[in-house]
PyMOL Python script that loads the backbone (N, CA, C, O; Angstrom):
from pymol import cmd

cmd.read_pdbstr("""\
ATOM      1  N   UNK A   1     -10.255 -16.871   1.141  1.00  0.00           N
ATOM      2  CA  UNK A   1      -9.589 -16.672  -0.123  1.00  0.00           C
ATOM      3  C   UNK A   1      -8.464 -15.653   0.055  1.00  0.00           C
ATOM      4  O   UNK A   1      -8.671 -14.617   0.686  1.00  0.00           O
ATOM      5  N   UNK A   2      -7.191 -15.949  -0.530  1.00  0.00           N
ATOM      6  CA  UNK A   2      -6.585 -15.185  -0.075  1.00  0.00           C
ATOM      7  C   UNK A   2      -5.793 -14.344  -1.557  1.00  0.00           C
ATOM      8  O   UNK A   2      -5.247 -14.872  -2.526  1.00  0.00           O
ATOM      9  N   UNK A   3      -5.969 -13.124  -1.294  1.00  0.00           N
ATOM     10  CA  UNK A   3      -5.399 -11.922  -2.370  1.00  0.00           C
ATOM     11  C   UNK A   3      -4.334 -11.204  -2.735  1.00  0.00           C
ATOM     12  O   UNK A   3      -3.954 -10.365  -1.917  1.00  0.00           O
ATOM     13  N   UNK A   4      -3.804 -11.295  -3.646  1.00  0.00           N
ATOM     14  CA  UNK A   4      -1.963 -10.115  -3.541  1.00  0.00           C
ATOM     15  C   UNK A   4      -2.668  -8.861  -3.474  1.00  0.00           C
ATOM     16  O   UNK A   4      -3.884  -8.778  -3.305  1.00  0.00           O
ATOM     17  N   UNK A   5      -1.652  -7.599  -3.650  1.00  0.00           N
ATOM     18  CA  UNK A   5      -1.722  -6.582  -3.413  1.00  0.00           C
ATOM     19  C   UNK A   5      -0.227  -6.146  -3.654  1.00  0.00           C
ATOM     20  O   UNK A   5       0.645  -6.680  -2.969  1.00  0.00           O
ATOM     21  N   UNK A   6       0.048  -5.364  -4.433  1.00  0.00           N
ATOM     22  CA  UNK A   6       0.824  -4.657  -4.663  1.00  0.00           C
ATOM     23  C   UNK A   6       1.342  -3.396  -3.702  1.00  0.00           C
ATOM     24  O   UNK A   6       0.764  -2.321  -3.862  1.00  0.00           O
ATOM     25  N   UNK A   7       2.233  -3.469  -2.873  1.00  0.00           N
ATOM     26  CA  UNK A   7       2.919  -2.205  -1.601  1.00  0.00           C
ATOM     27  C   UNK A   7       3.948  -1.316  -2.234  1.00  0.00           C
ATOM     28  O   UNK A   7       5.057  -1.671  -1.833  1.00  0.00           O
ATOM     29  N   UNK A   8       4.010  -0.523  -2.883  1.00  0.00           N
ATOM     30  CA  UNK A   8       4.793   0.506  -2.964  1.00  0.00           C
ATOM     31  C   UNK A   8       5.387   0.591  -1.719  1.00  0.00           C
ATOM     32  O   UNK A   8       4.721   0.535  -0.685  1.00  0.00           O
ATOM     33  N   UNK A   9       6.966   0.764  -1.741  1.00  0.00           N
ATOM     34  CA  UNK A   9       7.399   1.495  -0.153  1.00  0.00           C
ATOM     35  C   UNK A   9       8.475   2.470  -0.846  1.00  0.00           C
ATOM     36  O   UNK A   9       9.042   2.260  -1.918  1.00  0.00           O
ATOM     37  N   UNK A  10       8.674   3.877   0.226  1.00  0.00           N
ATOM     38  CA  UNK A  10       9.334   4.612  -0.282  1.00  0.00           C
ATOM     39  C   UNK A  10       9.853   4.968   1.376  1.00  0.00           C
ATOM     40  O   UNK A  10       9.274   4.370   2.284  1.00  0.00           O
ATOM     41  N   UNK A  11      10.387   5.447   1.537  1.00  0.00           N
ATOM     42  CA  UNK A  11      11.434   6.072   3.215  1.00  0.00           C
ATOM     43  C   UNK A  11      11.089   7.561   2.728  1.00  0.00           C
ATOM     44  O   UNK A  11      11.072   7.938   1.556  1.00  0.00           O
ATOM     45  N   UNK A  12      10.829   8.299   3.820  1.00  0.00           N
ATOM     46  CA  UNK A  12      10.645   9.489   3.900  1.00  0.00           C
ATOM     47  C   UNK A  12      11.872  10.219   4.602  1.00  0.00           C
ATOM     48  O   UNK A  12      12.825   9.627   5.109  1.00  0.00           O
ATOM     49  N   UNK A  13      11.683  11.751   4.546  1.00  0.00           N
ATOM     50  CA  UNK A  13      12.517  12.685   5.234  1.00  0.00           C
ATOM     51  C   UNK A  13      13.493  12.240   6.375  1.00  0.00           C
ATOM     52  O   UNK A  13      14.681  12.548   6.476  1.00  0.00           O
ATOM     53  N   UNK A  14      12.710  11.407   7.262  1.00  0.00           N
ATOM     54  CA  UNK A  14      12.868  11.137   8.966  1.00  0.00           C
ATOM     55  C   UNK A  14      13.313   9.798   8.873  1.00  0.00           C
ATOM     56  O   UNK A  14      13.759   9.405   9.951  1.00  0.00           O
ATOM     57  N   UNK A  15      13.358   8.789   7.788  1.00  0.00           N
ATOM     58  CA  UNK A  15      14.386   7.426   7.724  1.00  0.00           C
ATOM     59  C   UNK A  15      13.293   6.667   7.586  1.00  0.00           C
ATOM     60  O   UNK A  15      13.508   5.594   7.023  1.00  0.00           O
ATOM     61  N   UNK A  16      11.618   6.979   8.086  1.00  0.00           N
ATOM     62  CA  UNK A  16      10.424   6.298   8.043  1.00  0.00           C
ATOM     63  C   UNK A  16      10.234   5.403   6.515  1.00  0.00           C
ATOM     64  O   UNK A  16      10.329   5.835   5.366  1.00  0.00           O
ATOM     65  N   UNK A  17       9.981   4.223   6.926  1.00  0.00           N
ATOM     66  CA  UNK A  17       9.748   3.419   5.381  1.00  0.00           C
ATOM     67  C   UNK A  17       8.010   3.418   5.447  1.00  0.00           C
ATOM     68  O   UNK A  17       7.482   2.635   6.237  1.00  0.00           O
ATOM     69  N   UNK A  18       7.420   4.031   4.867  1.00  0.00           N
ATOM     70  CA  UNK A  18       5.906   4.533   4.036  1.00  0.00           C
ATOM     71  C   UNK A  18       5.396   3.685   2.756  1.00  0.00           C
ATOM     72  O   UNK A  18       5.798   3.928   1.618  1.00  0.00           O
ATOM     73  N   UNK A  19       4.343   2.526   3.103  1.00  0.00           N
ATOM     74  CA  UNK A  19       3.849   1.540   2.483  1.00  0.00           C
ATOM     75  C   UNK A  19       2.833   2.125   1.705  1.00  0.00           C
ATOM     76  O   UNK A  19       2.304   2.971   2.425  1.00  0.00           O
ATOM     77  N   UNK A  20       2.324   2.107   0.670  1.00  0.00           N
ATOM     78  CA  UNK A  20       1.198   2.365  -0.174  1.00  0.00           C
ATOM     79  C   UNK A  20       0.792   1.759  -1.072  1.00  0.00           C
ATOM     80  O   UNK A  20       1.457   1.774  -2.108  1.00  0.00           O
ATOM     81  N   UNK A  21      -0.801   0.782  -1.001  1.00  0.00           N
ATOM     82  CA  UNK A  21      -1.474   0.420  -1.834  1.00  0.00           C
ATOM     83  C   UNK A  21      -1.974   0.831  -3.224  1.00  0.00           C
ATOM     84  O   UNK A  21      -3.175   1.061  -3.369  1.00  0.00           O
ATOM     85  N   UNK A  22      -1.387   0.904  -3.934  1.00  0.00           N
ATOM     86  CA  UNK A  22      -1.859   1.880  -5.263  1.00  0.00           C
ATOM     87  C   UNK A  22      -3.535   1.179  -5.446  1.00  0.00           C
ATOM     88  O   UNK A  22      -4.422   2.028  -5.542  1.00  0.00           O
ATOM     89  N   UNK A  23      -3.886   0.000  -5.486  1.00  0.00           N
ATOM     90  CA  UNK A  23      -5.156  -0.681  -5.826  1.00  0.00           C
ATOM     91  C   UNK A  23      -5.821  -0.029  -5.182  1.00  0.00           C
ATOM     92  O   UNK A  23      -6.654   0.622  -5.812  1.00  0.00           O
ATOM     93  N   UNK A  24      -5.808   0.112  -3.875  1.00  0.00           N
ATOM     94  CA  UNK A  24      -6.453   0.443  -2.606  1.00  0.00           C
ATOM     95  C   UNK A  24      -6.839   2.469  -2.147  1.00  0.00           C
ATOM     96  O   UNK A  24      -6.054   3.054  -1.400  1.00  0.00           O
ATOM     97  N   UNK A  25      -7.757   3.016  -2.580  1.00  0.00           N
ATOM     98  CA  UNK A  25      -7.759   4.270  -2.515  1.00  0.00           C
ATOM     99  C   UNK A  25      -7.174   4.382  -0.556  1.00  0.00           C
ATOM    100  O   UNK A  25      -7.606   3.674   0.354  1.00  0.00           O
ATOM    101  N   UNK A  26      -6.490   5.102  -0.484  1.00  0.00           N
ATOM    102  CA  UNK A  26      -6.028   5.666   1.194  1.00  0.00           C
ATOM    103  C   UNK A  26      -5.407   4.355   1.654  1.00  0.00           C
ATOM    104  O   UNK A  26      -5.969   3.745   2.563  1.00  0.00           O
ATOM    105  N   UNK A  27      -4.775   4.078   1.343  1.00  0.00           N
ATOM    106  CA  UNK A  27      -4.390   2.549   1.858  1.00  0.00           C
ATOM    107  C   UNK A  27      -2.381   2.912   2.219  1.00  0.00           C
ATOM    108  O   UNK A  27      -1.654   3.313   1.310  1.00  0.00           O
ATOM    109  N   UNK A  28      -2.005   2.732   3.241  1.00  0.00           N
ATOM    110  CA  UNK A  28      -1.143   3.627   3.753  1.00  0.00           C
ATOM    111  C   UNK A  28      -1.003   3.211   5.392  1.00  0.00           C
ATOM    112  O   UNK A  28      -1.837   3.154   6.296  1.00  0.00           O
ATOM    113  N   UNK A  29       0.654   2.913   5.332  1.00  0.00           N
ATOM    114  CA  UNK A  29       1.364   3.286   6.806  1.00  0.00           C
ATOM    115  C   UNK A  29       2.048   3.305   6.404  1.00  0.00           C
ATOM    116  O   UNK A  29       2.321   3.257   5.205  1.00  0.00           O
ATOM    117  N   UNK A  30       3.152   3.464   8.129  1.00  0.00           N
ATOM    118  CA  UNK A  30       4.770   3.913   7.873  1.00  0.00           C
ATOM    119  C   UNK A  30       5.127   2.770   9.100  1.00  0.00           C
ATOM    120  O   UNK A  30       4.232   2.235   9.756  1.00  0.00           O
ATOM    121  N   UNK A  31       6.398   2.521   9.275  1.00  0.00           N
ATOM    122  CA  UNK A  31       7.170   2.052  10.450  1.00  0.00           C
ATOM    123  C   UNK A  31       8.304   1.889  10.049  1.00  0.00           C
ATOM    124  O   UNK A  31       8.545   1.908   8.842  1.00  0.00           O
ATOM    125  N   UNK A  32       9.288   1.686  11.007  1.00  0.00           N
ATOM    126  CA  UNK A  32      10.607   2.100  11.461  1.00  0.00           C
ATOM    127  C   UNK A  32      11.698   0.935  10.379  1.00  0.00           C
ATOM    128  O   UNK A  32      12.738   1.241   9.797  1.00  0.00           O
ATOM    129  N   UNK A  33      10.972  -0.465  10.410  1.00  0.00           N
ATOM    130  CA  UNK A  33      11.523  -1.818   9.583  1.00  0.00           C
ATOM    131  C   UNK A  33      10.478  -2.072   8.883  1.00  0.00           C
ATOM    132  O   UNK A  33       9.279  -1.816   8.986  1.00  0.00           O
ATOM    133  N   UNK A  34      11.302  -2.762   7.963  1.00  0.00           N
ATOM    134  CA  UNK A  34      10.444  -3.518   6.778  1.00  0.00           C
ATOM    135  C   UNK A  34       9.591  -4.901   7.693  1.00  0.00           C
ATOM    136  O   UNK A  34       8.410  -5.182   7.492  1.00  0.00           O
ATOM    137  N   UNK A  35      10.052  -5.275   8.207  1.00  0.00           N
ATOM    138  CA  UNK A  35       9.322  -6.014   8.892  1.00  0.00           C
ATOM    139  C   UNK A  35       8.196  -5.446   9.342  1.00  0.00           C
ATOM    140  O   UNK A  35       7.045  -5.752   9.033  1.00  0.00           O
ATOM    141  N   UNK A  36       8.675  -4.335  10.324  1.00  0.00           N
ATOM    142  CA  UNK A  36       6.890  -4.295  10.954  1.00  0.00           C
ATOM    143  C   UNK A  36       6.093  -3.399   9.616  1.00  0.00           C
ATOM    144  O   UNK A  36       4.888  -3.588   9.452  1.00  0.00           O
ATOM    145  N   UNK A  37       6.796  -2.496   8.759  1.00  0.00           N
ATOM    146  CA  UNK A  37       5.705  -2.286   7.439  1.00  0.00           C
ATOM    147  C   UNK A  37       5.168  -3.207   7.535  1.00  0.00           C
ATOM    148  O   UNK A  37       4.298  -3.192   8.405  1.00  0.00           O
ATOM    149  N   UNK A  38       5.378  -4.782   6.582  1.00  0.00           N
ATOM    150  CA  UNK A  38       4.886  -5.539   5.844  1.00  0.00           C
ATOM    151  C   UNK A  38       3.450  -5.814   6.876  1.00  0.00           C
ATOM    152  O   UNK A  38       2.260  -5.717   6.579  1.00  0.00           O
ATOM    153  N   UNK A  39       4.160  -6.222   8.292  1.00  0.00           N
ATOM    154  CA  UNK A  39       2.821  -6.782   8.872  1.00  0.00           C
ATOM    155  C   UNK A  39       1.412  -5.267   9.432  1.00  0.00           C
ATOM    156  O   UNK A  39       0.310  -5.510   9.923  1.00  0.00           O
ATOM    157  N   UNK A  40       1.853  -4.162   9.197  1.00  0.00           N
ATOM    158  CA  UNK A  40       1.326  -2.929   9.520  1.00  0.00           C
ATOM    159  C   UNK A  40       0.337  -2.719   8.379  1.00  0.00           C
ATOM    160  O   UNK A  40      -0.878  -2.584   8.527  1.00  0.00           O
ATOM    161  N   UNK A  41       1.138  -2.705   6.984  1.00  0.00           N
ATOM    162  CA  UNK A  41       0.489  -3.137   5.639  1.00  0.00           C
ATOM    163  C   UNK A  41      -1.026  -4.218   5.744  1.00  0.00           C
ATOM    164  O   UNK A  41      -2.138  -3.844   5.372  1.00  0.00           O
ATOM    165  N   UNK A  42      -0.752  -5.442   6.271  1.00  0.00           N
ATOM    166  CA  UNK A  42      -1.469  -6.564   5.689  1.00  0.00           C
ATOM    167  C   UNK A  42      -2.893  -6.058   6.926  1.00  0.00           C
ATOM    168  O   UNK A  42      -4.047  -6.477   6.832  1.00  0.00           O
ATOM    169  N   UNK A  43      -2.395  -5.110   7.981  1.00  0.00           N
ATOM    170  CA  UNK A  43      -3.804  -4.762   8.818  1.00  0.00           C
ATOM    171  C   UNK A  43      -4.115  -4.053   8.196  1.00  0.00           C
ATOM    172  O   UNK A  43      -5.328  -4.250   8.131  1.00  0.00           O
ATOM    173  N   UNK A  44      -3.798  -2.939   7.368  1.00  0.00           N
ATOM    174  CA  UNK A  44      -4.047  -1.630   6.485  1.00  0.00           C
ATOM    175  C   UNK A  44      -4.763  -2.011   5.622  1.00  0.00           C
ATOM    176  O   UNK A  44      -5.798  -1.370   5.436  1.00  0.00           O
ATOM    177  N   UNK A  45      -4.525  -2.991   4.924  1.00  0.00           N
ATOM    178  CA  UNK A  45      -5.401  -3.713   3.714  1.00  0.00           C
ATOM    179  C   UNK A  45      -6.549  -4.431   4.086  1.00  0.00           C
ATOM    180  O   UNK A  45      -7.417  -4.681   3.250  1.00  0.00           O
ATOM    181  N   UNK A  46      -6.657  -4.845   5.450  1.00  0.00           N
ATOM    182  CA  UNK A  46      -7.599  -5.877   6.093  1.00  0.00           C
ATOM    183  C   UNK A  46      -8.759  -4.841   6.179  1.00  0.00           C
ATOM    184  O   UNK A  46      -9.893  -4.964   5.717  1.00  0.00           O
ATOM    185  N   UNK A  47      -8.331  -3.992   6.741  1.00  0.00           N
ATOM    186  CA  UNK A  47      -9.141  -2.033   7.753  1.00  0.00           C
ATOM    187  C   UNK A  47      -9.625  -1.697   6.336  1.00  0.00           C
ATOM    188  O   UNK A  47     -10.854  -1.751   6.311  1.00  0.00           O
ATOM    189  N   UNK A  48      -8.943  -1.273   4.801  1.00  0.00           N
ATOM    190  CA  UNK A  48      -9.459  -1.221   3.759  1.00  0.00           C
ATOM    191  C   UNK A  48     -11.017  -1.533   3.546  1.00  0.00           C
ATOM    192  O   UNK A  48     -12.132  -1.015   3.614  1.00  0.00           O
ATOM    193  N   UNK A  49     -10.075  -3.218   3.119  1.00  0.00           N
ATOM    194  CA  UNK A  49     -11.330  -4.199   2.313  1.00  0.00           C
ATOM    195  C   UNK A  49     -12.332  -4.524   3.324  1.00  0.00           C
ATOM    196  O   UNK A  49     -13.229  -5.163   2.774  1.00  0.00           O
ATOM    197  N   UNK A  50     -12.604  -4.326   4.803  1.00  0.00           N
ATOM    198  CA  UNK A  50     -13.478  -4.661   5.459  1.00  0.00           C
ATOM    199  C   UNK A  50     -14.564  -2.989   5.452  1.00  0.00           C
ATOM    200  O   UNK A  50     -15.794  -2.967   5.427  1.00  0.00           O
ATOM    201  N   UNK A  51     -13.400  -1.450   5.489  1.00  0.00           N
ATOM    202  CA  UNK A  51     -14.166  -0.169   5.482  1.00  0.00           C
ATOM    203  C   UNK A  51     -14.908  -0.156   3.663  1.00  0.00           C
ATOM    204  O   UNK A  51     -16.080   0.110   3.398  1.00  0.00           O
ATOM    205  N   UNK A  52     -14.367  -0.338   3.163  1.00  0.00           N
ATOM    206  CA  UNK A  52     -14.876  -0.317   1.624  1.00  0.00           C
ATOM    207  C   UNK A  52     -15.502  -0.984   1.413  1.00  0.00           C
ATOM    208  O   UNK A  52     -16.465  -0.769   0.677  1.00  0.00           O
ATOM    209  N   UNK A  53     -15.208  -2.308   2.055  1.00  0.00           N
ATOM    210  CA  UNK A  53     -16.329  -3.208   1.057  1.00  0.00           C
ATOM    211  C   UNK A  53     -16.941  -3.570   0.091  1.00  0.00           C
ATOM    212  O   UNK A  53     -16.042  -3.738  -0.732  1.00  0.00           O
ATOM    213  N   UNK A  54     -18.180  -3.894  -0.552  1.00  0.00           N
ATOM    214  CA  UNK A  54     -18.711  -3.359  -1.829  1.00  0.00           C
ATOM    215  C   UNK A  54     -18.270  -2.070  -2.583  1.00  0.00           C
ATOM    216  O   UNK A  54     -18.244  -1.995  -3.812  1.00  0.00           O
ATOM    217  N   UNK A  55     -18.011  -1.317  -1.948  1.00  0.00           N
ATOM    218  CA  UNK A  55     -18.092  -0.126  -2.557  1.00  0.00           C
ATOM    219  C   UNK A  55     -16.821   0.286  -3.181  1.00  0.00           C
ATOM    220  O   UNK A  55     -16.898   1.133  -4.071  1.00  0.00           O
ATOM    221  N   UNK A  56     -15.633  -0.191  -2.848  1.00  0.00           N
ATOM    222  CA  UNK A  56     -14.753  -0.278  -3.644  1.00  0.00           C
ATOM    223  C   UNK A  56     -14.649  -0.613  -4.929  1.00  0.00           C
ATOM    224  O   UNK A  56     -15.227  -1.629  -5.318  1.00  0.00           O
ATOM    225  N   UNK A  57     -13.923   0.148  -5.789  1.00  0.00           N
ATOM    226  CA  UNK A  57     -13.692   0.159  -7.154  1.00  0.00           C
ATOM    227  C   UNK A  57     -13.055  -1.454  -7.614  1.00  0.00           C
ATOM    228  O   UNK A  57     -13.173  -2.434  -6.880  1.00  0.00           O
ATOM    229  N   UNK A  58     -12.436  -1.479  -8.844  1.00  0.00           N
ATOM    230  CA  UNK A  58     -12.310  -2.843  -9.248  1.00  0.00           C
ATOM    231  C   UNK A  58     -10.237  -2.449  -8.737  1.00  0.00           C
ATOM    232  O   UNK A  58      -9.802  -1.302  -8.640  1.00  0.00           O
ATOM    233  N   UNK A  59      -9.709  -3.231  -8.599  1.00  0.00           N
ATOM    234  CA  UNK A  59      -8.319  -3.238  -7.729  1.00  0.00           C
ATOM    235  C   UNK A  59      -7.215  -2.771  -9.126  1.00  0.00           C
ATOM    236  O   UNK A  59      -7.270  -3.270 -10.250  1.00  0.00           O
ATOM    237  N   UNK A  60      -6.586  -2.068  -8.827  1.00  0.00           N
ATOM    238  CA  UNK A  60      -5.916  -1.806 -10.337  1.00  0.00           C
ATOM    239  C   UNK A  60      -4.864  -2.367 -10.039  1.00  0.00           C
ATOM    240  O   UNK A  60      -4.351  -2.458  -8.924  1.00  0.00           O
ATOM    241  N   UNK A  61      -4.289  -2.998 -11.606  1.00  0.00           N
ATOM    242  CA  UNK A  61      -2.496  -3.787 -11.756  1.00  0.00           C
ATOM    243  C   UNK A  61      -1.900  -2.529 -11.680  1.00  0.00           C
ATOM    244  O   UNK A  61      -2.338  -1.549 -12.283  1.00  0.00           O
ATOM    245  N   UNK A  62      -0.501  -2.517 -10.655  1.00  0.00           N
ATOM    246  CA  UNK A  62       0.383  -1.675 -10.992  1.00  0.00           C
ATOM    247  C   UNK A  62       1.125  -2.517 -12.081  1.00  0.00           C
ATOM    248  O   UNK A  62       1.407  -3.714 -12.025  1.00  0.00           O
ATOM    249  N   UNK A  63       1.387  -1.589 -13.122  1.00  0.00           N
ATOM    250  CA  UNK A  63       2.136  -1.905 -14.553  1.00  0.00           C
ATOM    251  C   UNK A  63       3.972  -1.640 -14.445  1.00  0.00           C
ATOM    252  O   UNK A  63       4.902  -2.222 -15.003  1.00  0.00           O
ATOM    253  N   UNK A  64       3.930  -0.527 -13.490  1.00  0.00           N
ATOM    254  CA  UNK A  64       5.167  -0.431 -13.506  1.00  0.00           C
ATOM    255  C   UNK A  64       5.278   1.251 -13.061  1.00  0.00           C
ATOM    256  O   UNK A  64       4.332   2.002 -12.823  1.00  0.00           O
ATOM    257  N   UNK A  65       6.683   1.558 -13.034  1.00  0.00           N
ATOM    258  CA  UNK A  65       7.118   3.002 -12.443  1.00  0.00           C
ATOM    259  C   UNK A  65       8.045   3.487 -14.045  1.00  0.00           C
ATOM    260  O   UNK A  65       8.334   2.680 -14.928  1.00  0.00           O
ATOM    261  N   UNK A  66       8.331   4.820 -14.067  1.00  0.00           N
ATOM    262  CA  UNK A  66       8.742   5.445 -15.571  1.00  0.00           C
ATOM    263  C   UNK A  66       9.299   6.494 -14.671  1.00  0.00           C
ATOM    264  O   UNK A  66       8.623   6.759 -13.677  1.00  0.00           O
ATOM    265  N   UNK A  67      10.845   7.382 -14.920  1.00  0.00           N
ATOM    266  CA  UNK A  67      11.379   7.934 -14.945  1.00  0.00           C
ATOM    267  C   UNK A  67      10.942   9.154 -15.997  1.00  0.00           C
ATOM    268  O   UNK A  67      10.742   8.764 -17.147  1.00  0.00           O
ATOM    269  N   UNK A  68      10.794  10.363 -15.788  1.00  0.00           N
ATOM    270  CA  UNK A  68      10.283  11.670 -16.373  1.00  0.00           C
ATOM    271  C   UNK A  68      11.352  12.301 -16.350  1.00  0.00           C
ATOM    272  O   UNK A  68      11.834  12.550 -15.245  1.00  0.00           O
ATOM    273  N   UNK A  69      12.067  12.763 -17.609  1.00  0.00           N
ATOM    274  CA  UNK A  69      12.729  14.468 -17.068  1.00  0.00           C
ATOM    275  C   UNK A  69      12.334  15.501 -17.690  1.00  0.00           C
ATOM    276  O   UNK A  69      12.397  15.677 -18.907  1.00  0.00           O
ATOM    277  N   UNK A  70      11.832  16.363 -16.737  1.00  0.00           N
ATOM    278  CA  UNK A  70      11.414  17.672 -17.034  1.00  0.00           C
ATOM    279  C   UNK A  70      12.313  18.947 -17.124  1.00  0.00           C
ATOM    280  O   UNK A  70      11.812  20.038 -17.395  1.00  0.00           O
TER     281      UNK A  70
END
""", "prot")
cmd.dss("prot")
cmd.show_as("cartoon", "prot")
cmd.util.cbc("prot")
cmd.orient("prot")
């Protein structure tokens, strides 16, 4: 069966593009292209749902991102 998942990516300090599962508690890499993210990602999520297992929470919808000024 196969599942989406929602990847946040953001580039850090060093040019690094940094993938993050919001559904997924610790769910997280980095690499150099979007390419190797995506496929770095889909092992990250695999390493997840196989370490969690049952015990994982129910997967949350990201709804969206909101701009704050403080």
């Amino acid at each position: 069966m196969t599942r989406r998942f929602t990847v946040v990516i953001e580039r850090d300090e060093d040019g690094m593009l940094v993938g993050t599962v919001p559904g997924l508690q610790g769910c997280h890499t980095q690499a150099r292209s979007l390419d190797e993210l995506l496929e770095r990602m889909r092992e990250a999520i695999e390493l997840c749902l196989e370490v969690q297992g049952e015990q994982s929470g129910p997967v949350l919808e990201l709804v969206g991102f909101q701009s704050v000024a403080v």
